[in-house]
C-alpha positions in Angstrom: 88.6 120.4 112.5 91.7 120.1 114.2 93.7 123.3 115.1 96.3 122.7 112.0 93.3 122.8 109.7 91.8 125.7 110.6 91.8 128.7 108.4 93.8 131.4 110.5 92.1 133.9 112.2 91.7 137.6 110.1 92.7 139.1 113.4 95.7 136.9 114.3 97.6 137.4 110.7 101.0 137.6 112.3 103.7 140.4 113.1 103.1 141.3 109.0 99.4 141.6 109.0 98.6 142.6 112.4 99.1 146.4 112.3 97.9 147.0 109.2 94.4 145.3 110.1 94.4 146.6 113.8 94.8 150.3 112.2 91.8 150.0 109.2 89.8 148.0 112.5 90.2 151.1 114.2 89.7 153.7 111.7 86.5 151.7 110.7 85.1 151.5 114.3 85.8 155.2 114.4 84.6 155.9 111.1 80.7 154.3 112.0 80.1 157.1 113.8 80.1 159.1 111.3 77.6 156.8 109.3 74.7 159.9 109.6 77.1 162.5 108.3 75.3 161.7 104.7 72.4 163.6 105.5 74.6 166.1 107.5 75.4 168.1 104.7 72.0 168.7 103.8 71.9 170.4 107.8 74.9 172.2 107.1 73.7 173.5 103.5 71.2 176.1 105.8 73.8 176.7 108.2 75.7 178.5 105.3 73.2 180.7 104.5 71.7 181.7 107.7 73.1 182.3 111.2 75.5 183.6 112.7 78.3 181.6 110.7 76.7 182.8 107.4 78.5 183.7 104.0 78.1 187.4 104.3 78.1 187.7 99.9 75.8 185.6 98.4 76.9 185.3 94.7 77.4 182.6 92.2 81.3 181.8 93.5 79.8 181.1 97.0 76.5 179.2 96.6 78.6 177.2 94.2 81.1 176.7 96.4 79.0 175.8 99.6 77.2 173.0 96.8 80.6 171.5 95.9 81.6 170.8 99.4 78.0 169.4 100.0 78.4 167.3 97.0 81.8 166.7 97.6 81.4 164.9 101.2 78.7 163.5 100.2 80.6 161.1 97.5 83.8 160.8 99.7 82.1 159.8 103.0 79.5 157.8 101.5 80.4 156.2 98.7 84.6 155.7 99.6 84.4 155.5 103.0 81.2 152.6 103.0 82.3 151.5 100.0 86.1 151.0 100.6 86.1 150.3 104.6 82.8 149.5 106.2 81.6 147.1 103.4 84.8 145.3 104.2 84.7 145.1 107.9 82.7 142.2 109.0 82.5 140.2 112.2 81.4 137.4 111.3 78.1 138.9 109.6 77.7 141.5 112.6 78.7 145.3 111.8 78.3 148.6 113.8 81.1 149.7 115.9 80.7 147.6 118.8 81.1 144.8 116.6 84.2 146.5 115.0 86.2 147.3 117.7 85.7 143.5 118.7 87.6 142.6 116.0 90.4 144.6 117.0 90.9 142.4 120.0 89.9 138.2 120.0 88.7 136.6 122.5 90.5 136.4 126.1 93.4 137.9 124.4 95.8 139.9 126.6 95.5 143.5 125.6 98.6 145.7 125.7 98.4 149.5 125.8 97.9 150.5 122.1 95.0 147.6 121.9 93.5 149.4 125.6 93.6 152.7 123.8 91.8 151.4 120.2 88.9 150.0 122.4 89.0 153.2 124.2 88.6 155.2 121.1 86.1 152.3 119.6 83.7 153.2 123.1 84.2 156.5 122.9 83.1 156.3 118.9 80.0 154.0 120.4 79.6 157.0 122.7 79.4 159.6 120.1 76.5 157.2 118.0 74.6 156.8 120.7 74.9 160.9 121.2 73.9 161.1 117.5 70.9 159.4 117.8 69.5 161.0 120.7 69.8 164.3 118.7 69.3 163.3 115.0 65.4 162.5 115.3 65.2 166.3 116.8 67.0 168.0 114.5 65.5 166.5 111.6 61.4 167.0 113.4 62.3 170.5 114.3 63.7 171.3 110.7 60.4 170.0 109.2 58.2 171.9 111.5 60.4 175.2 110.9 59.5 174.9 107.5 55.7 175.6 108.3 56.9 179.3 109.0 57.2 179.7 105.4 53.9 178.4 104.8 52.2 179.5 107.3 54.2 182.3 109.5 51.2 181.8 112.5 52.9 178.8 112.9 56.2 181.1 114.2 55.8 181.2 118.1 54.0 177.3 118.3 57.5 175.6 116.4 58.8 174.3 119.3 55.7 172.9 120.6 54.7 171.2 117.9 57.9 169.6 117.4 57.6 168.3 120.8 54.3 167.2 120.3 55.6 165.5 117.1 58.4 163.8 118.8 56.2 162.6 122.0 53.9 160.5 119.7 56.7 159.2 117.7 58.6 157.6 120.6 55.3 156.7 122.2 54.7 155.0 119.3 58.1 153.2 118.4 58.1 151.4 121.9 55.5 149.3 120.9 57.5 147.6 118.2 57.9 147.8 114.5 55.5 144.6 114.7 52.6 147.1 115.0 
């Protein structure tokens, strides 16, 4: 195909189109990091209850409350936010945010400032997954294993050991491969 044939580039849409796609780009490479926040909720839902952040009345207006903003983000980030921008983001097949905050920019393009400062704030989004995945897997093994202390309240002062423990064999076993 010569270059008159081509089908234009989504990036290069001209002065009209430009903006508009640079700024959902961005706020969809920002956005990916948030991709783990559906199971957040279910985090913060203790949170509410316990702690030093906790509702200090527990009646009917506030455990209903704390459930509608659970339930609440939970259909807004999830189902808009996937459905509406990160369904619709593609590079060529590829997603994540690496792959977003490509799109922002072609090629050997020339970037000016405000396309330096998207891919600036499209690593620094990268930055933030990568934190979230160091820290999900321990949150999520050390909230199982502190539910043994209702089960078993013996269990109490050997929680964080066993969610060590717990952890070790997992990531001993996940660098040999999903093949095995």
């Amino acid at each position: 195909m010569n270059a008159s044939t081509e089908a234009p580039s989504p990036v290069n849409e001209g002065k009209d189109g430009t903006f508009k796609r640079t700024a959902m780009l961005a706020v969809g490479a920002v956005g990916v990091v948030y991709g783990d926040i559906g199971t957040s909720p279910l985090y913060a839902l203790r949170e509410c209850f316990h702690g030093p952040h906790q509702l200090r009345v527990l009646n009917e207006a506030n455990v209903l409350g704390v459930l509608s903003l659970i339930v609440w983000s939970l259909i807004i980030v999830i189902s808009i936010k996937y459905i509406v921008f990160i369904l619709r983001a593609d590079n060529r097949g590829e997603g994540g945010i690496l792959a977003l905050t490509a799109l922002i920019v072609p090629g050997g393009a020339s970037v000016d400032r405000t396309g330096k400062l998207i891919v600036m704030i499209g690593l620094f989004g990268a930055a933030l997954l990568y934190a979230d995945g160091m820290i999900t897997p321990a949150i999520t093994v050390l909230s199982a294993v502190e539910g043994l202390q209702i089960a078993a309240p013996g269990f109490k002062n050997y929680t964080i050991v066993i969610a060590v423990v717990i952890l070790t064999v997992l990531f001993f076993f996940q660098s040999l491969g999903t093949a095995k």
